[in-house]
N, C-alpha and C positions, 0 to 999 in steps of 0.2 A: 382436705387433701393430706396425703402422706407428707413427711418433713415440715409438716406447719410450725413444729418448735424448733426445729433444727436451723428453720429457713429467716426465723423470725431473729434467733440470737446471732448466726451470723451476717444476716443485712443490719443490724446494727453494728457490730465488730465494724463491719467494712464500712460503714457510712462517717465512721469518724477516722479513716483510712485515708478515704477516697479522695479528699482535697489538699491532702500532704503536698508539700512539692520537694519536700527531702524525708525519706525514709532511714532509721536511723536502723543497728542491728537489736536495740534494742526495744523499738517500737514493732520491730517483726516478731520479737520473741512476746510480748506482749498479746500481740492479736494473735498468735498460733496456741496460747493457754488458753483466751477464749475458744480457738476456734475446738484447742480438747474438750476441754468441758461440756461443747457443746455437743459433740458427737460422740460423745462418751451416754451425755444424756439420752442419745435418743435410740441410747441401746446398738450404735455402732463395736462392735469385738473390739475389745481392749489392741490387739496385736496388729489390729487393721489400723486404730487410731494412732499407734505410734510409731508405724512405718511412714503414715499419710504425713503427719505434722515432722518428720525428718524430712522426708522427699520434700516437701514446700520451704522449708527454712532451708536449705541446702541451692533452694534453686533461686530461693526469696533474697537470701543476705547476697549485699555486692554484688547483684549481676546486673550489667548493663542495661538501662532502661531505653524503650522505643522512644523516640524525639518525639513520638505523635500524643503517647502518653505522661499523663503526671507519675511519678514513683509509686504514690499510693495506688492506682490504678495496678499502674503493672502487678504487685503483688497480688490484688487481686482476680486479674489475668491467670495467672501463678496456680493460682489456689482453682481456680476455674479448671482449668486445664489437667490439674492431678484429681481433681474431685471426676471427672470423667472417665480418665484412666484406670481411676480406682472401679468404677462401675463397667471398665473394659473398653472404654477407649471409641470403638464405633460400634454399629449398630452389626450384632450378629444374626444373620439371616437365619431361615429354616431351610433345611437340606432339601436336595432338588435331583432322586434318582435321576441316571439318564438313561436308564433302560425303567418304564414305572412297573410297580405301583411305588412310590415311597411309603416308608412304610416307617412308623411314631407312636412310641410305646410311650402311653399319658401313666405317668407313675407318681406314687406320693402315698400320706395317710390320709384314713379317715379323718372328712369333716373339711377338706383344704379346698372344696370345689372342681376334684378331678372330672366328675361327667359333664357338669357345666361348661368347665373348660375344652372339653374333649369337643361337644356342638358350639362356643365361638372359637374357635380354631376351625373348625367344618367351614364356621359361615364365614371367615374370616379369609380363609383360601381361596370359597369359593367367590365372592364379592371383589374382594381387594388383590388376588393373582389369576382370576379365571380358572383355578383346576376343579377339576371335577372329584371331591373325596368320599369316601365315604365311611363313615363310622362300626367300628366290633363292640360290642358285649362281651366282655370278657371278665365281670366283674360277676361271678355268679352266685357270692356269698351275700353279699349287703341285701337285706327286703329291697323288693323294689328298684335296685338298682337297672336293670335289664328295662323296665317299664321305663322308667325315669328317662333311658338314653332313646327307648323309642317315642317318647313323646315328645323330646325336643327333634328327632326327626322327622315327625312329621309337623308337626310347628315349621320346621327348615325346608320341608318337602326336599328333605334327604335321606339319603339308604343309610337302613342300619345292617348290620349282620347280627344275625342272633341263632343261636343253638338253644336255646332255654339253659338253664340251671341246674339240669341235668349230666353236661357232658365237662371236659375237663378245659380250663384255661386256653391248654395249649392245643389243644384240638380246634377251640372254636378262632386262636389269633391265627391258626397256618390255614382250616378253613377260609377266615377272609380274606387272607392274601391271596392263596387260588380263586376266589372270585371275584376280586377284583380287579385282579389279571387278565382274567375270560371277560368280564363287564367292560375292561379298558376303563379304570376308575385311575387316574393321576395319583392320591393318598389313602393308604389307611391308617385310620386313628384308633389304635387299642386303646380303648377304656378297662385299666386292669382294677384289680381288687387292693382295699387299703385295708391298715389294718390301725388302732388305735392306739399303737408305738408299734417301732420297728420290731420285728422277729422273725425265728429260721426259717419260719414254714414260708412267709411272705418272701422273702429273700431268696431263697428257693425256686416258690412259684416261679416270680419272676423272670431269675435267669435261667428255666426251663423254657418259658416264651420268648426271653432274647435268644438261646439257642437256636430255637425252632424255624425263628422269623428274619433272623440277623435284620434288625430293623436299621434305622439310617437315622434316626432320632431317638434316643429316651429322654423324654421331655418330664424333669422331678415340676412335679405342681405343688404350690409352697403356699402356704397361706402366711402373709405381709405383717399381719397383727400379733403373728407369736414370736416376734424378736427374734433372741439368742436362739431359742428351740430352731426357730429357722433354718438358723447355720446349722443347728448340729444333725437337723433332719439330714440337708443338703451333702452335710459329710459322711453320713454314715451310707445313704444311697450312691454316692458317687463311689466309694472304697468298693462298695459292692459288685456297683452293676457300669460305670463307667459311664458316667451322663455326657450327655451332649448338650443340652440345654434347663435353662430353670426359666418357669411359666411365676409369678409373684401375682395371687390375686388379692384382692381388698388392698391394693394401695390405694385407691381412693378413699379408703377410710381414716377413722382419728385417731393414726396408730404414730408413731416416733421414726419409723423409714428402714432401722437400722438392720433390719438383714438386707434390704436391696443394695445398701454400700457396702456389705458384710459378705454375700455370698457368690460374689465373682470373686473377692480377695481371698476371699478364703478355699474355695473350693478350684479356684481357675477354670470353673464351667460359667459361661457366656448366659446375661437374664436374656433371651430371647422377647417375651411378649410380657404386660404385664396386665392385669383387668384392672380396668377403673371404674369401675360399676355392675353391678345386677344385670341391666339387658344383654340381650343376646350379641349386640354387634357392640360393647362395651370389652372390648379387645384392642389392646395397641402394640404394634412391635415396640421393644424398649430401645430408646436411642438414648444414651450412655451423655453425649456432649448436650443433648437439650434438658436430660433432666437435671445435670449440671447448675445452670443456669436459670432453671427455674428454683434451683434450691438457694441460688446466691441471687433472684430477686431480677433476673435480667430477662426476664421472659421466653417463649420459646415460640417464633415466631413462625417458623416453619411446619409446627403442629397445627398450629394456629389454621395458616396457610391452607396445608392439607385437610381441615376439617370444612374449610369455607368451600374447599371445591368439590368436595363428595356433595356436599348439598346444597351448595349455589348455581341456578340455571342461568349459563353464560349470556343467553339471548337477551334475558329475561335482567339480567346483573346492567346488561351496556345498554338496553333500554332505560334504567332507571336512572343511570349514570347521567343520560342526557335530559332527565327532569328534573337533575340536582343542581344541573347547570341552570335552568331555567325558573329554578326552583320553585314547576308545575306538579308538586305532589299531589296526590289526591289520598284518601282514605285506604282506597283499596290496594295503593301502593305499600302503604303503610303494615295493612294487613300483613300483604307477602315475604315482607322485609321482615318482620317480627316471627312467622313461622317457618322460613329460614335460620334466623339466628338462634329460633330455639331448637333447631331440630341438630344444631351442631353442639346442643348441651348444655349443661346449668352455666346459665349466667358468669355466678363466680369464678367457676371453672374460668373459662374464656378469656376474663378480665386478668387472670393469675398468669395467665400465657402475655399480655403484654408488657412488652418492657418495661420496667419503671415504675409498673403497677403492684409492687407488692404490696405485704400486709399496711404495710406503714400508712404508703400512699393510698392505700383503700379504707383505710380505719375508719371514715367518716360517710364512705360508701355502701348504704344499704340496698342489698339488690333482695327485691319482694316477689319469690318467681309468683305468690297468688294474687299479685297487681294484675302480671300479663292478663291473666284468665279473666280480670274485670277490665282491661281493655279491650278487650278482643269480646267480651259479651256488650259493650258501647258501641264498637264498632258494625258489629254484627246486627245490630237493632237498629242501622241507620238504615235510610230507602239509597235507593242509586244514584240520586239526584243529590242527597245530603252529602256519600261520600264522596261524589268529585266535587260540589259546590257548596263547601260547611258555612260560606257566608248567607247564607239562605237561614242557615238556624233561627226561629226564635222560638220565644216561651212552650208556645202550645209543643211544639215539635221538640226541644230538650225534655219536657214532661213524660212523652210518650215513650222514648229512646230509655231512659231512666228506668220508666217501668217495663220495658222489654227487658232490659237489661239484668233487672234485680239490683241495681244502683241508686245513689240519689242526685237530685241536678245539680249539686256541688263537685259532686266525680264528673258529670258530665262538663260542665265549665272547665274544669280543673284539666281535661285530654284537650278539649278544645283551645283552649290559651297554650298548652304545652304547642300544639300542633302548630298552631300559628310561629310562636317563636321558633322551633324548629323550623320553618319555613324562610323565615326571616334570616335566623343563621346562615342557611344554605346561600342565600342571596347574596351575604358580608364574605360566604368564602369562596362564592361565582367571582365576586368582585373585586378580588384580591390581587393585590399585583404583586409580586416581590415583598409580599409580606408588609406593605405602608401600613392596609388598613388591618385592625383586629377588629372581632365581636368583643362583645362584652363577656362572652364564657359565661354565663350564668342560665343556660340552657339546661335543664336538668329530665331526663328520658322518665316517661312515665311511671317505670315500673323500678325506677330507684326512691 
């Protein structure tokens, strides 16, 4: 994940912080040279970092601490709060004509993931707000590019607009706003032309298509891995053409973070969405206070949240709830619960969204996603009877599930004993009254 070094030096800073019960002014100048260093490191703009670490010591020395927190808390409270603001505070929406089509001019250079982007934003509207949008071609130089945008449309089984490569920019953006109008299409999303640095002709183009379309979005799409370049992309587009938003893809990559803290401060245009991965529905609006907190190691729980309810079936969630109580699991429980939690994404990921769970705490936690695929080929090579009644196993029957499997009867043993203790667990915490009894905690999930 993005900020992995950033996140890692300062959950240390703060852990020898956090149990203070008097904060000194000298112990705060202390952890804010860490915390420069630290974000200097990870390629945060020099003029961002030294506004950040004044606004935090200003707020940090001598100010009244909450009765509920220890001092060293609060400061990092402090630090929590301006790390937010520095990213813009809350979360800024996508514009929402009230007469449609709205209309969002995807802009950027070559190689930042503009068309990609252009169809999850499609899918992302149309999934996660209900609108109905539909995607232009307006990028008529790049090979391919035209092709490119119609074949994630129909992947999407969404409309693209196209004129072919023959007619001018601004022709084919005001074309699609007239048909999207007659269509009664909610968004259009120009997919324009990049260029492999800024220049007049692109500049140009462009505000020849904002003229044309007076669009209600220019969304710059910024690629997360080129640092400083980032910002200086983001300023030279904004002086230009007046953004409204910045789109940051490959922040899920193993990049240092620092344009996403760099280019709301610097440019005062709002990160709107940012991609956290390759797939198509690998689109997330950017919230400013949860990424916060995921970078100081607190988790973000309400991501979290939101990712278990896109793809946990409710019925299906308070059914299993009351086997847990019972602790009547069977196999095929088991199954659904596992292709559930994978379908809300890598593992680690997940685990980096819970509180408490950062690097530190997970350092010893191996998560193997090519485990799952050998439990779920165990699973799958059991008959009906095994997976609601696994006390039924023996030899001959572990033998055959093995070689179904492409496993050996070691892995088979090894899910089966997991399974059981898991079941066991569930019983000690059916059991539980006010916290008297505990498990042993030494329950460890198959695919760690």
């Amino acid at each position: 994940m993005a900020f992995e070094g950033l996140a890692e030096r300062l959950q240390s800073t703060f852990d020898r912080m956090k149990g203070r019960g008097k904060v000194s002014e000298e112990d705060v100048k202390e952890m804010m040279r860490e915390v420069r260093l630290a974000l200097l490191e990870a390629d945060v703009n020099f003029k961002v970092v030294k506004k950040f670490v004044n606004d935090v010591k200003e707020r940090a020395v001598g100010q009244e601490v909450m009765k509920s927190l220890t001092p060293g808390q609060q400061v990092i409270k402090v630090v929590n709060e301006e790390l937010a603001s520095l990213m813009g505070g809350e979360q800024s929406k996508i514009a929402h004509a009230q007469k449609p089509p709205t209309v969002v001019m995807m802009v950027g250079l070559q190689g930042a993931g503009k068309t990609t982007t252009t169809a999850k934003l499609a899918n992302h509207l149309r999934k996660k707000q209900n609108r109905k949008p539909v995607m232009a071609a307006a990028d008529i130089y790049r090979p391919a590019a035209i092709k490119q945008l119609e074949t994630l449309g129909r992947q999407l089984e969404m409309p693209v607009f196209s004129l072919g490569d023959q007619v001018s920019p601004v022709d084919i953006a005001t074309g699609a706003v007239k048909q999207a109008r007659e269509d009664h299409q909610d968004y259009v999303l120009i997919d324009t032309a990049g260029r492999l640095h800024v220049d007049e002709d692109l500049m140009g183009e462009l505000s020849r298509i904002k003229e044309a379309v007076n669009p209600d979005e220019i969304l710059l799409v910024v690629d997360a891995m080129t640092g400083q370049d980032a910002v200086n992309v983001a300023e030279t587009f904004n002086e230009q053409l007046g953004l409204t938003g910045v789109v940051l893809t490959k922040l899920d990559g193993d990049t240092r973070g620092g344009a996403a803290l760099s280019v709301r401060a610097v440019t005062d245009t709002p990160i709107k969405f940012a991609g956290m991965g390759e797939k198509i529905d690998q689109l997330e609006p950017f919230h400013p206070e949860r990424m916060a907190s995921r970078i100081l190691g607190m988790g973000d729980v309400l991501s979290l949240i939101e990712k278990a309810q896109t793809t946990v079936d409710e019925e299906k969630a308070k059914e299993l709830e009351k086997k847990i109580r019972t602790a009547d699991l069977t196999f095929d429980d088991f199954l659904e619960q596992l292709a559930q939690v994978r379908s809300m994404g890598p593992l680690d990921e997940l685990l980096n969204m819970i509180p408490g769970a950062n690097k530190k705490a997970l350092k010893n936690v191996q998560v193997d996603e090519s485990q799952i695929g050998r439990v779920e080929a165990i699973v799958r090579s059991m008959t009906k009877h095994e997976k609601q009644t696994p006390s039924i196993m023996n030899a001959s029957r572990k033998r055959r599930i093995a070689k179904g499997s492409g496993t050996t009867i070691q892995d088979v043993n090894r899910l089966l004993k997991q399974f059981e203790d898991m079941k066991k667990m569930m019983k000690q915490m059916a059991g539980m009254q006010s916290g008297k009894k505990k498990g042993k905690g030494n329950f460890q999930l198959p695919f760690m």
